[in-house]
PQR file of N, CA, C, O and H, with PARSE charges and radii, in Angstrom:
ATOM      1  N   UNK A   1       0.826  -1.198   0.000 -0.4000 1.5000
ATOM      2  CA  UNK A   1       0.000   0.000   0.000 -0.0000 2.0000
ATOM      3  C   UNK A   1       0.867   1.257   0.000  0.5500 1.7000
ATOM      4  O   UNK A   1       0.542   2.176  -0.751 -0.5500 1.4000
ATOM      5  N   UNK A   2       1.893   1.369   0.742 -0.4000 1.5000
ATOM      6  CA  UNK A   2       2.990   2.229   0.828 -0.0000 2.0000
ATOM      7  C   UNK A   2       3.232   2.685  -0.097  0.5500 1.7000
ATOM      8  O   UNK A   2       3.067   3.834  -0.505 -0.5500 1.4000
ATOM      9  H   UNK A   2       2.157   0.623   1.352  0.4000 1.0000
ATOM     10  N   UNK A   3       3.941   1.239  -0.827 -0.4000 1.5000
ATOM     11  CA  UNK A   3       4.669   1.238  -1.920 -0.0000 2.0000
ATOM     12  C   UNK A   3       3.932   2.080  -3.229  0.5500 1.7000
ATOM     13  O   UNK A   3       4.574   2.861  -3.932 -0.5500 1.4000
ATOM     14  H   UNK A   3       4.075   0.305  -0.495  0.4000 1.0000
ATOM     15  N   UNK A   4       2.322   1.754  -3.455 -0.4000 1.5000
ATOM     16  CA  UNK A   4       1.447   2.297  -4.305 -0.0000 2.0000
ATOM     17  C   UNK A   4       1.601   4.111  -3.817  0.5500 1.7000
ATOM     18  O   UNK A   4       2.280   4.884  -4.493 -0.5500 1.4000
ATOM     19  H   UNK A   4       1.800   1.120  -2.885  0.4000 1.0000
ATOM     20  N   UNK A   5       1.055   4.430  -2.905 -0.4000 1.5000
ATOM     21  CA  UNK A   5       1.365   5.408  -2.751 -0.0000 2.0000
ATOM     22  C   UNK A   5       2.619   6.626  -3.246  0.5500 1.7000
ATOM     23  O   UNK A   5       2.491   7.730  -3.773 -0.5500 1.4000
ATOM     24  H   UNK A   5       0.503   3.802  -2.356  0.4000 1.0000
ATOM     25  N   UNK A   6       3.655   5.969  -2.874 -0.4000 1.5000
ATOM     26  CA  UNK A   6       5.033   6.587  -3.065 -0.0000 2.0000
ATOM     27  C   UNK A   6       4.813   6.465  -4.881  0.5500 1.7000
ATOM     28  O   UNK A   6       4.981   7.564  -5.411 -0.5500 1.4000
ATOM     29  H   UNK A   6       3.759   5.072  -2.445  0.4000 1.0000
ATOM     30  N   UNK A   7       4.541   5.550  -5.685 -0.4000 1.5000
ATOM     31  CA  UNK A   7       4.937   5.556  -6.904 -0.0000 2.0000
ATOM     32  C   UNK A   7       4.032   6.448  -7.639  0.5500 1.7000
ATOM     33  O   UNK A   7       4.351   7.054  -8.662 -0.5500 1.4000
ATOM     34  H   UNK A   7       4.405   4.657  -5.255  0.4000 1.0000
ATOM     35  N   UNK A   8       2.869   6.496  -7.056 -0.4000 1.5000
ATOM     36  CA  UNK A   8       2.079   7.482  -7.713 -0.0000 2.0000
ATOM     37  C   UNK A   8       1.820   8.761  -7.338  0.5500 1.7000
ATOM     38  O   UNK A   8       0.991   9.486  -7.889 -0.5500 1.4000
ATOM     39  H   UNK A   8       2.610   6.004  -6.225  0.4000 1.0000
ATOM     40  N   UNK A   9       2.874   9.218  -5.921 -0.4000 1.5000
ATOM     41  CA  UNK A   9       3.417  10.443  -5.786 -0.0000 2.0000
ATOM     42  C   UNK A   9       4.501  10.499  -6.531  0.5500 1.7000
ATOM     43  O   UNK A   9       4.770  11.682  -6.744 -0.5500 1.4000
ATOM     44  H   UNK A   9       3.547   8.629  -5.473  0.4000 1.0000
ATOM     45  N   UNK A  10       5.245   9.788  -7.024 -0.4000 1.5000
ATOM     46  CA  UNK A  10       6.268   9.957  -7.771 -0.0000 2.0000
ATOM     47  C   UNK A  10       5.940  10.434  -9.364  0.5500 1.7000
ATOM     48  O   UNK A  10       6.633  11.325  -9.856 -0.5500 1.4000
ATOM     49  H   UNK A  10       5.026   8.828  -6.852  0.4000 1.0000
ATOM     50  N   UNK A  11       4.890   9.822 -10.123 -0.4000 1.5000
ATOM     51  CA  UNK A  11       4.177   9.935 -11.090 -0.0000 2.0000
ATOM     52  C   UNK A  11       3.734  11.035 -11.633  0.5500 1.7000
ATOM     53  O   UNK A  11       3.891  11.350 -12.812 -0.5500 1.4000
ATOM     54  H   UNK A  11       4.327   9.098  -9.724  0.4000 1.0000
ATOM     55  N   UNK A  12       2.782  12.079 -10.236 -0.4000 1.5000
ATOM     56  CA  UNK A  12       1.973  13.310 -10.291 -0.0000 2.0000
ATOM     57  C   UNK A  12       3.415  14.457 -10.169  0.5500 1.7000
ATOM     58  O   UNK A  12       3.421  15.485 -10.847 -0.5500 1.4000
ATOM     59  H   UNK A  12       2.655  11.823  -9.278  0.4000 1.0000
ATOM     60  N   UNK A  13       4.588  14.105  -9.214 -0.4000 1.5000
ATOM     61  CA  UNK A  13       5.713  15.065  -9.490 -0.0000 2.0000
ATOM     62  C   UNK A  13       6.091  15.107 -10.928  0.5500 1.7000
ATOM     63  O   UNK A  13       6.101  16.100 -11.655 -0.5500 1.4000
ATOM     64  H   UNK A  13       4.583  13.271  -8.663  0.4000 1.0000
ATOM     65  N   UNK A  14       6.312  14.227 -11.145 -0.4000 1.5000
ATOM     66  CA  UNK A  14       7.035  13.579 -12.376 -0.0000 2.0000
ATOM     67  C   UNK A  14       6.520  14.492 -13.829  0.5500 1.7000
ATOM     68  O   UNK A  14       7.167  15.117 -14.670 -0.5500 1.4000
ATOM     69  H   UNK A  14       6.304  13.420 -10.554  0.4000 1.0000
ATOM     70  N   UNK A  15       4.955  14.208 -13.644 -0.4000 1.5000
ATOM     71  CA  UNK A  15       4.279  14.992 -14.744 -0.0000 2.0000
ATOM     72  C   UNK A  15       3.914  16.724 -14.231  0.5500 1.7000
ATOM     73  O   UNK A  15       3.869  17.685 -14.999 -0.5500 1.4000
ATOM     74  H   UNK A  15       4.429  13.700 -12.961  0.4000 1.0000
ATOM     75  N   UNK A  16       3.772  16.742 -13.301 -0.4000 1.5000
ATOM     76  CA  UNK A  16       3.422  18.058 -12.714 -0.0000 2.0000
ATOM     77  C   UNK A  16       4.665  19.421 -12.977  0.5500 1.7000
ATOM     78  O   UNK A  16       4.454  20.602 -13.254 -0.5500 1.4000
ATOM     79  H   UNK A  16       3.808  15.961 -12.678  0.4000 1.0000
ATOM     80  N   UNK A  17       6.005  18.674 -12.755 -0.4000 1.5000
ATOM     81  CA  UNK A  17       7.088  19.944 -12.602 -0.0000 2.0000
ATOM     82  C   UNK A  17       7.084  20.040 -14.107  0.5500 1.7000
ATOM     83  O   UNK A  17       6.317  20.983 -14.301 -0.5500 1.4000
ATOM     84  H   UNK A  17       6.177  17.715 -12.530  0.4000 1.0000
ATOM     85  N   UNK A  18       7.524  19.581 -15.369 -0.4000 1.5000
ATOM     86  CA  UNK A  18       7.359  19.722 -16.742 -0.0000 2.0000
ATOM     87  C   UNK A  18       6.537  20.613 -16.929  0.5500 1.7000
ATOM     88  O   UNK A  18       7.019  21.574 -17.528 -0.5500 1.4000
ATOM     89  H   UNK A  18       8.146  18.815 -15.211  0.4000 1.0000
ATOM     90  N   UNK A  19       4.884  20.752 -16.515 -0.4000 1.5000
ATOM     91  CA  UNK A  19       4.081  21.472 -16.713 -0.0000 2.0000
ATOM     92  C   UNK A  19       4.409  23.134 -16.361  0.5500 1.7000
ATOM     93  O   UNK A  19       4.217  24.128 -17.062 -0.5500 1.4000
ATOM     94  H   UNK A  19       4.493  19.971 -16.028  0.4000 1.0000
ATOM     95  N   UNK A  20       4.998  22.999 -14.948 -0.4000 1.5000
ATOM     96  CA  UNK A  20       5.036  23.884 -13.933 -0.0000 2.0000
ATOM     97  C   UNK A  20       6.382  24.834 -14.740  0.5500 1.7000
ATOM     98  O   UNK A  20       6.522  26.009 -15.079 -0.5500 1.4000
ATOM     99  H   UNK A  20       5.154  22.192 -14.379  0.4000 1.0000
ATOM    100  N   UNK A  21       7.066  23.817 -14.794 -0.4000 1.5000
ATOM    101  CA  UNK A  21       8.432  24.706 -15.729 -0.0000 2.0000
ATOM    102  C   UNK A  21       7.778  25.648 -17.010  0.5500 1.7000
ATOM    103  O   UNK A  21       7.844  26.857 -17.232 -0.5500 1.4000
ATOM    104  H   UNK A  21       6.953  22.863 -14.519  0.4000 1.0000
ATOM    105  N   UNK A  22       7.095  24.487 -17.768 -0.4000 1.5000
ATOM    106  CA  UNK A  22       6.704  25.121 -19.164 -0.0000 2.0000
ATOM    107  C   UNK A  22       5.839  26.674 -18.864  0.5500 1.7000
ATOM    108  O   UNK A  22       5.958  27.726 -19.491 -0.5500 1.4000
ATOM    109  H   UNK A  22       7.041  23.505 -17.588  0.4000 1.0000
ATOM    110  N   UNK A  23       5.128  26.425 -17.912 -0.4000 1.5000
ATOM    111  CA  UNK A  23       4.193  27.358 -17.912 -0.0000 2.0000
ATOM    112  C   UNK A  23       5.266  28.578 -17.293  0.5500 1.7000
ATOM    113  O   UNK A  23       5.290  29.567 -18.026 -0.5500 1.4000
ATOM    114  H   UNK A  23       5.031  25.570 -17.402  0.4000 1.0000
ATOM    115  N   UNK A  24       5.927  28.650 -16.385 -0.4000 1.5000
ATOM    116  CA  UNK A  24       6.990  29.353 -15.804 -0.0000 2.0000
ATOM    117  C   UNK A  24       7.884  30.200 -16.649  0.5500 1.7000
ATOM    118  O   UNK A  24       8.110  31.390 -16.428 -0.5500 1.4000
ATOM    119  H   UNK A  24       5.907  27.847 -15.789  0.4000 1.0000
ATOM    120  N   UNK A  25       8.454  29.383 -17.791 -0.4000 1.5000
ATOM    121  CA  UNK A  25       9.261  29.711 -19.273 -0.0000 2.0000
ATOM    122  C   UNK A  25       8.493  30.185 -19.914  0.5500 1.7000
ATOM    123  O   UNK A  25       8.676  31.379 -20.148 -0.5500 1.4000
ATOM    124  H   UNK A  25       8.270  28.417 -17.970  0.4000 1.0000
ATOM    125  N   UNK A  26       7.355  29.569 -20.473 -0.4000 1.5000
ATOM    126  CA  UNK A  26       6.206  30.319 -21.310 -0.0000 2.0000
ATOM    127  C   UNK A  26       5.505  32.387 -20.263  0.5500 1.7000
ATOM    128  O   UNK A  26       5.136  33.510 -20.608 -0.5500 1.4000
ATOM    129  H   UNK A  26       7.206  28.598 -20.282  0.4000 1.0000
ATOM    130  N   UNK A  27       5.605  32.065 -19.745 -0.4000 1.5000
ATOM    131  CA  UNK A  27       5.416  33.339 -19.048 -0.0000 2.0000
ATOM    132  C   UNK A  27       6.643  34.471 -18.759  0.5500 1.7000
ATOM    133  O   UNK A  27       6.360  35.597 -18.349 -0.5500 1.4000
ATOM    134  H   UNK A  27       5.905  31.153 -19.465  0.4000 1.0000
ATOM    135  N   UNK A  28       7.627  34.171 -18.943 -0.4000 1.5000
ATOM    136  CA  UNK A  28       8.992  34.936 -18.807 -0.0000 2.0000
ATOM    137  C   UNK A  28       9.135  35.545 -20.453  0.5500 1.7000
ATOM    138  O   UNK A  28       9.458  36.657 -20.871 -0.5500 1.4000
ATOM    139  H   UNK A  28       7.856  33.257 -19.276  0.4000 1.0000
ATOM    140  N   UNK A  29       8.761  34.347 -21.115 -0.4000 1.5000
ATOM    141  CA  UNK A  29       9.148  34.959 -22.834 -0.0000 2.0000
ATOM    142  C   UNK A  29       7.945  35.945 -23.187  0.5500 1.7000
ATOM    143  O   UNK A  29       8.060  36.775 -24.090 -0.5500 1.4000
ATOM    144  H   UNK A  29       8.499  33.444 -20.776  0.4000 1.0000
ATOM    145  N   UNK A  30       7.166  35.854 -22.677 -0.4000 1.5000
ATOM    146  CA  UNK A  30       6.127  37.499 -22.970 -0.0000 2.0000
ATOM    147  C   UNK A  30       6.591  38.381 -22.341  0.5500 1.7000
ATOM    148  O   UNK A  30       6.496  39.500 -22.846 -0.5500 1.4000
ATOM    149  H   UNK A  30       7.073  35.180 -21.943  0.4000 1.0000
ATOM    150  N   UNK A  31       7.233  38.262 -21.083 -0.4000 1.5000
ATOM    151  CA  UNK A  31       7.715  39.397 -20.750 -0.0000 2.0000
ATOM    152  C   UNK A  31       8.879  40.795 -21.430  0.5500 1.7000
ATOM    153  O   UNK A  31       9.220  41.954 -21.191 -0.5500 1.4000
ATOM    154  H   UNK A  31       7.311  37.353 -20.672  0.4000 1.0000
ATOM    155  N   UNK A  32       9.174  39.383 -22.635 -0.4000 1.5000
ATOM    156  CA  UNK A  32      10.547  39.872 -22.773 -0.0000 2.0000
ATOM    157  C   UNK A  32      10.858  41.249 -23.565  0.5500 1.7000
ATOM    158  O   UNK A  32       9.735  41.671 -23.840 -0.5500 1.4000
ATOM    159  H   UNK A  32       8.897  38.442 -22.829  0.4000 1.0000
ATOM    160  N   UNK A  33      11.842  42.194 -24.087 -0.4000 1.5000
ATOM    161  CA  UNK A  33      11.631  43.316 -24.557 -0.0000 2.0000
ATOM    162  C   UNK A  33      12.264  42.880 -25.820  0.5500 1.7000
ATOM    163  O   UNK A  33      13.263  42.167 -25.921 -0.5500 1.4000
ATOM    164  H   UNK A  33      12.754  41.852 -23.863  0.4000 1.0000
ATOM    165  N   UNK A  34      11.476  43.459 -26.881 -0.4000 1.5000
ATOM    166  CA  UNK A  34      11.720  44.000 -28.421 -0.0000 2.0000
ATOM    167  C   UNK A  34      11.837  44.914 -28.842  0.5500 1.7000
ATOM    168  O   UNK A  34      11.190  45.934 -28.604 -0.5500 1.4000
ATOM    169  H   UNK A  34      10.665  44.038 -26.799  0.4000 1.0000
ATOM    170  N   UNK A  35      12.984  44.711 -29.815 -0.4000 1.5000
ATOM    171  CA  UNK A  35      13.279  46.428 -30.374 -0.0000 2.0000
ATOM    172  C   UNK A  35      13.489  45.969 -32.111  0.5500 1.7000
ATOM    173  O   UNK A  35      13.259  44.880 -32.637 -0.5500 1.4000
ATOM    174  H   UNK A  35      13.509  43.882 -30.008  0.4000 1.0000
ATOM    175  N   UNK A  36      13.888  46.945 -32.583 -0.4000 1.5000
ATOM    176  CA  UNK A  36      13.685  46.664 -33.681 -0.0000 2.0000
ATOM    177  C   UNK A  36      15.552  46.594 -34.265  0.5500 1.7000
ATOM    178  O   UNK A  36      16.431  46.435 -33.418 -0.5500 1.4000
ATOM    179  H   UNK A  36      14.075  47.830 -32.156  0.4000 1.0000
ATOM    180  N   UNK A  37      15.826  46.707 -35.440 -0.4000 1.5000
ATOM    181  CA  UNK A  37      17.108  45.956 -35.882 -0.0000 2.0000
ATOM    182  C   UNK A  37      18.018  47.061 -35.457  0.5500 1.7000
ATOM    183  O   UNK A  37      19.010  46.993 -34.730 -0.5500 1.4000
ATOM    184  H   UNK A  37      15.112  46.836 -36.128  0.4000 1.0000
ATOM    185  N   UNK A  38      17.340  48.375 -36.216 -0.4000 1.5000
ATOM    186  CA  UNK A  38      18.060  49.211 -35.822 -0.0000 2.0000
ATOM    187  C   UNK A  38      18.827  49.902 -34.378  0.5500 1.7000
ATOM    188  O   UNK A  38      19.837  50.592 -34.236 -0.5500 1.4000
ATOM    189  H   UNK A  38      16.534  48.430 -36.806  0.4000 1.0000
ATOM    190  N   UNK A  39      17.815  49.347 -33.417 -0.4000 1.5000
ATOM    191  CA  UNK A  39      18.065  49.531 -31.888 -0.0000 2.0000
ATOM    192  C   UNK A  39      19.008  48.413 -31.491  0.5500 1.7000
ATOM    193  O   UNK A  39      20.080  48.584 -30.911 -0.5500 1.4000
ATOM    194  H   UNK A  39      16.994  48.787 -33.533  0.4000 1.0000
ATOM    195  N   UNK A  40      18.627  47.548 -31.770 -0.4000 1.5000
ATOM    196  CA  UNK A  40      19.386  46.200 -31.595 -0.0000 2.0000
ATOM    197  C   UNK A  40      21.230  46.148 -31.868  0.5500 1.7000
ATOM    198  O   UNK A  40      22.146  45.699 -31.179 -0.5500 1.4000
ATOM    199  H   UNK A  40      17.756  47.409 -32.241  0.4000 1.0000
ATOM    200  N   UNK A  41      21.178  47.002 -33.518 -0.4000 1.5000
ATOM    201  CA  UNK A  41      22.564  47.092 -33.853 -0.0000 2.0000
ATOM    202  C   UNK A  41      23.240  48.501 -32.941  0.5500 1.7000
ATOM    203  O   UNK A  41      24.310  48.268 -32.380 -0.5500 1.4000
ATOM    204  H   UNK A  41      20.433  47.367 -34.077  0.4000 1.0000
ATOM    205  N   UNK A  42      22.822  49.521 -32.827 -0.4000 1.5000
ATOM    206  CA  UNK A  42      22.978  50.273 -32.173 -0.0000 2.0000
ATOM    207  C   UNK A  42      23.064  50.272 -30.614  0.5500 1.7000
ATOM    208  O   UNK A  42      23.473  51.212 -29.933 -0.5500 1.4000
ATOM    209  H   UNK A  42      21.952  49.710 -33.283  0.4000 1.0000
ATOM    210  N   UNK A  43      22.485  48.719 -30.028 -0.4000 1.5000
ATOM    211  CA  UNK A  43      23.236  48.990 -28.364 -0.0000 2.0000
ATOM    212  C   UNK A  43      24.191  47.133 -28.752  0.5500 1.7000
ATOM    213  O   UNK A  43      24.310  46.223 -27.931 -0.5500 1.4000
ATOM    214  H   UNK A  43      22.153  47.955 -30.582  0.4000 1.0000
ATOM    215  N   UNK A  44      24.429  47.131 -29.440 -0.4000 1.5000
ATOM    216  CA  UNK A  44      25.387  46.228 -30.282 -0.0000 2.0000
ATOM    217  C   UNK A  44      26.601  46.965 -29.780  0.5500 1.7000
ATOM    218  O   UNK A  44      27.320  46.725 -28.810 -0.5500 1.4000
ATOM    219  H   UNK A  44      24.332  47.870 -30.107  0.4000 1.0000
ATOM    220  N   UNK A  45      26.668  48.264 -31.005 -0.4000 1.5000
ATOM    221  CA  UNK A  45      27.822  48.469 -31.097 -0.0000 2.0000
ATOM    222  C   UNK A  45      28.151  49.535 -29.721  0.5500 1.7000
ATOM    223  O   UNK A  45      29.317  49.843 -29.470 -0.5500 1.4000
ATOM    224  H   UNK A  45      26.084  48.459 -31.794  0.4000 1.0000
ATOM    225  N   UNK A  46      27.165  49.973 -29.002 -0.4000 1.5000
ATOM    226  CA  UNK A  46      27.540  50.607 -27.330 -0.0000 2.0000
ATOM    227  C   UNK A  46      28.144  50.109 -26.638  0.5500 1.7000
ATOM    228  O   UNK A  46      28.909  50.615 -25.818 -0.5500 1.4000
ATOM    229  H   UNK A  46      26.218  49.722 -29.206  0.4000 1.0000
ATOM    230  N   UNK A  47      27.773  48.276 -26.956 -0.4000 1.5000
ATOM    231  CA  UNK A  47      28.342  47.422 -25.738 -0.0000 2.0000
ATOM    232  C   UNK A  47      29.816  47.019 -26.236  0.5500 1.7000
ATOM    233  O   UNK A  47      30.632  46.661 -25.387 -0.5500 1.4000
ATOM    234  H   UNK A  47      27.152  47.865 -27.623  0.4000 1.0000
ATOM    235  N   UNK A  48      30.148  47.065 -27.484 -0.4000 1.5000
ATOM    236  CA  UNK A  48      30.894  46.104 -27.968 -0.0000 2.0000
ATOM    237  C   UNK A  48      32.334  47.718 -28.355  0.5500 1.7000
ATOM    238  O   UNK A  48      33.510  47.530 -28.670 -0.5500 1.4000
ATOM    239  H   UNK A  48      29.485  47.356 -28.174  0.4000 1.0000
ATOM    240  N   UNK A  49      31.745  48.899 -28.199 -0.4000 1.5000
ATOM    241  CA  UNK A  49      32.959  49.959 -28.494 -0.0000 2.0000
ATOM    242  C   UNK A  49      33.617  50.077 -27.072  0.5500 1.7000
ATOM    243  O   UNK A  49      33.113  49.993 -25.952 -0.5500 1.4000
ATOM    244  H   UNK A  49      30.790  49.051 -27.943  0.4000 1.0000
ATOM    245  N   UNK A  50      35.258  50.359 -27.592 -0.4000 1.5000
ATOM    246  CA  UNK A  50      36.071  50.281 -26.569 -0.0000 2.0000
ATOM    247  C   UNK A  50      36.431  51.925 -26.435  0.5500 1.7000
ATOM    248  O   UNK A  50      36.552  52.600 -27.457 -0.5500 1.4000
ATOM    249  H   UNK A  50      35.668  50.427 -28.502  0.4000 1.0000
ATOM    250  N   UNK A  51      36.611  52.578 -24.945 -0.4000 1.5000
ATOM    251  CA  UNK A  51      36.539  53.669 -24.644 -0.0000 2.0000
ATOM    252  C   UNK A  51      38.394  54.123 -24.538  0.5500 1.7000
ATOM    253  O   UNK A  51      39.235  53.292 -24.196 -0.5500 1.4000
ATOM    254  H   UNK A  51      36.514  52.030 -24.115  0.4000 1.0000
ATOM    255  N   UNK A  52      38.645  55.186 -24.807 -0.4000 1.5000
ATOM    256  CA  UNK A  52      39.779  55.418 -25.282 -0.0000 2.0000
ATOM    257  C   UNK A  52      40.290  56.495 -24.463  0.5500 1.7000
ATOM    258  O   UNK A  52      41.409  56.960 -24.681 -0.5500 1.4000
ATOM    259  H   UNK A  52      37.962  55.861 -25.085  0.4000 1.0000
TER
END
């Protein structure tokens, strides 16, 4: 009876954190910020110029 127990708590983790992640990841990538090419190349080259 134990034994049933433990395996099918093991089962509901098992399938549950996958979910829990996806939904976790899926909610971070809407957050995320867009710019367009031109902004993009332009803090490109902010980060990437060396100060003299």
């Amino acid at each position: 009876m134990a034994a049933g127990v433990i395996v099918v708590l093991v089962l509901v983790i098992g399938v549950a954190f996958p979910i829990v992640l996806y939904a976790l990841v899926r909610g971070e990538h809407d957050k995320r910020d867009t710019m367009t090419r031109e902004e993009a190349e332009r803090t490109a080259r902010r980060d990437t110029r060396k100060e003299r």
